[in-house]
DOLUMLO-725896 format. One record per residue (C-alpha): x negated, y, z negated; residue number from 1; chain; residue in one letter. Coordinates in pm, 1 decimal, decimal comma. Each point is the difference from the previous one (the first is absolute). Layout:
BEGIN
<kolza <X; Y; Z>; NUM; "A"; "A"> ...
This chain:
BEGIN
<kolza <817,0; -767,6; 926,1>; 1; "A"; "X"> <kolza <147,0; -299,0; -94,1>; 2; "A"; "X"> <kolza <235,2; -142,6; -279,3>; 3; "A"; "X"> <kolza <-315,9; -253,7; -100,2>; 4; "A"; "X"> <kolza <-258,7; 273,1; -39,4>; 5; "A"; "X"> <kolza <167,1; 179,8; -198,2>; 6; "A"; "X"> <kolza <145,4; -296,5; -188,7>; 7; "A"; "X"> <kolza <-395,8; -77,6; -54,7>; 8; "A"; "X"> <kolza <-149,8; 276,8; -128,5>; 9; "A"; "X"> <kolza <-77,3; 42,0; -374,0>; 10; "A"; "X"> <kolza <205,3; 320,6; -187,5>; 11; "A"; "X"> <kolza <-176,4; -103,3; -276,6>; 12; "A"; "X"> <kolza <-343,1; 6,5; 105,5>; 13; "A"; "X"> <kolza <-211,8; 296,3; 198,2>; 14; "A"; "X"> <kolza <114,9; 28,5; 331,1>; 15; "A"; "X"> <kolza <-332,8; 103,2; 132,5>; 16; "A"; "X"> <kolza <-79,1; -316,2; 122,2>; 17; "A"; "X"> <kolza <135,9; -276,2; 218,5>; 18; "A"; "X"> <kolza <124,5; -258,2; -183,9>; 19; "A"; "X"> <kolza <-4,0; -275,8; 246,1>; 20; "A"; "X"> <kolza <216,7; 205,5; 223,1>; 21; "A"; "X"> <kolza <32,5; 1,4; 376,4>; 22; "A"; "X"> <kolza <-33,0; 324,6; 24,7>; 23; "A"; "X"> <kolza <-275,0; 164,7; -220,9>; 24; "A"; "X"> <kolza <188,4; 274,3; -220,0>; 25; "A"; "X"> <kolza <-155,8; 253,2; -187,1>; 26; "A"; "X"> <kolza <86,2; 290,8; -191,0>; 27; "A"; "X"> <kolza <9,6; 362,1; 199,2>; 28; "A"; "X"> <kolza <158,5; 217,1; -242,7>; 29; "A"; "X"> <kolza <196,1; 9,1; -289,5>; 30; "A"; "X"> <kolza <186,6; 295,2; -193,7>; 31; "A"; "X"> <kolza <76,0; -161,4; -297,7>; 32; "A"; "X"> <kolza <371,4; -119,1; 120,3>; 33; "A"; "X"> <kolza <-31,6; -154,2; 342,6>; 34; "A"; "X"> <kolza <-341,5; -133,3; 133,9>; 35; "A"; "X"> <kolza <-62,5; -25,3; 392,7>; 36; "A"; "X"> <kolza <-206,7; -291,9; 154,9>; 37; "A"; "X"> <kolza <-177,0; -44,5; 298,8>; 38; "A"; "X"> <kolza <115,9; -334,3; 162,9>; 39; "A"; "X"> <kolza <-172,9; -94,0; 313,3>; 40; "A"; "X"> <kolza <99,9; 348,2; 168,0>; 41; "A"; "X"> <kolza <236,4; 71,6; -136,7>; 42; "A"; "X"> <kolza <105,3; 199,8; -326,7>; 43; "A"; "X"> <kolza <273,4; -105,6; -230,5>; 44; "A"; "X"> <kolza <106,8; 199,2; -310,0>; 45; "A"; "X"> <kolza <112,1; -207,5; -291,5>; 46; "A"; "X"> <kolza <175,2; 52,9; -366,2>; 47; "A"; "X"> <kolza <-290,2; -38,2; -269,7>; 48; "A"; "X"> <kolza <203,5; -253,3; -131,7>; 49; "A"; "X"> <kolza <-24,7; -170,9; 367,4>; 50; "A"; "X"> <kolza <399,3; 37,3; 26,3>; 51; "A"; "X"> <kolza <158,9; 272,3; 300,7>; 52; "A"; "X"> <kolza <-236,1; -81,4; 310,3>; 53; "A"; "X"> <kolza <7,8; 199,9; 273,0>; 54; "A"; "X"> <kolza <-26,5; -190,7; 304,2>; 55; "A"; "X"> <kolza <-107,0; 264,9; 262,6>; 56; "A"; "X"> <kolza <-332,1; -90,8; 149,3>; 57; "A"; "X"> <kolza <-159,8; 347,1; -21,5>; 58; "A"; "X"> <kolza <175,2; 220,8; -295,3>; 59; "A"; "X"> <kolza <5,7; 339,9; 28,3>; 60; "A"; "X"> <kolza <-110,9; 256,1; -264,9>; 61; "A"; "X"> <kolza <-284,7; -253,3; -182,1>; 62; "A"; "X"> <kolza <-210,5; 198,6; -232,8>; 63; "A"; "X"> <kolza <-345,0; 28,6; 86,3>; 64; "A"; "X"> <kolza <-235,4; -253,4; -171,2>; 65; "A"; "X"> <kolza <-183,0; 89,3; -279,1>; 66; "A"; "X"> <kolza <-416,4; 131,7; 67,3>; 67; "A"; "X"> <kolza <-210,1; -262,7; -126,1>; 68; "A"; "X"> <kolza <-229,5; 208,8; -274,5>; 69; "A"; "X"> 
């Protein structure tokens, strides 16, 4: 991932969408303090506050998704 996308996206705003993105991001989990999104495919865990990226293309040890009820 580059600089620019993440540059581009929104903290702000749900992240469950692409916001005119490149890539199209959207949320795969999130435990309250970090949140992990799918990009391309590719996973990337971020800070909620959307500070601390980690920039490996597959992290390890992502928490299951939650069941849609």
């Amino acid at each position: 991932m580059s600089a620019e996308i993440i540059d581009e996206i929104d903290w702000l705003q749900p992240l469950e969408v692409s916001r005119g993105l490149k890539v199209p991001v959207t949320v795969y989990a999130d435990d309250g303090d970090c949140k992990w999104l799918r990009m391309g495919d590719g996973v990337w865990m971020f800070n909620n506050d959307g500070t601390g990226v980690d920039c490996h293309w597959h992290v390890r040890n992502i928490p299951s998704p939650p069941v849609p009820s």
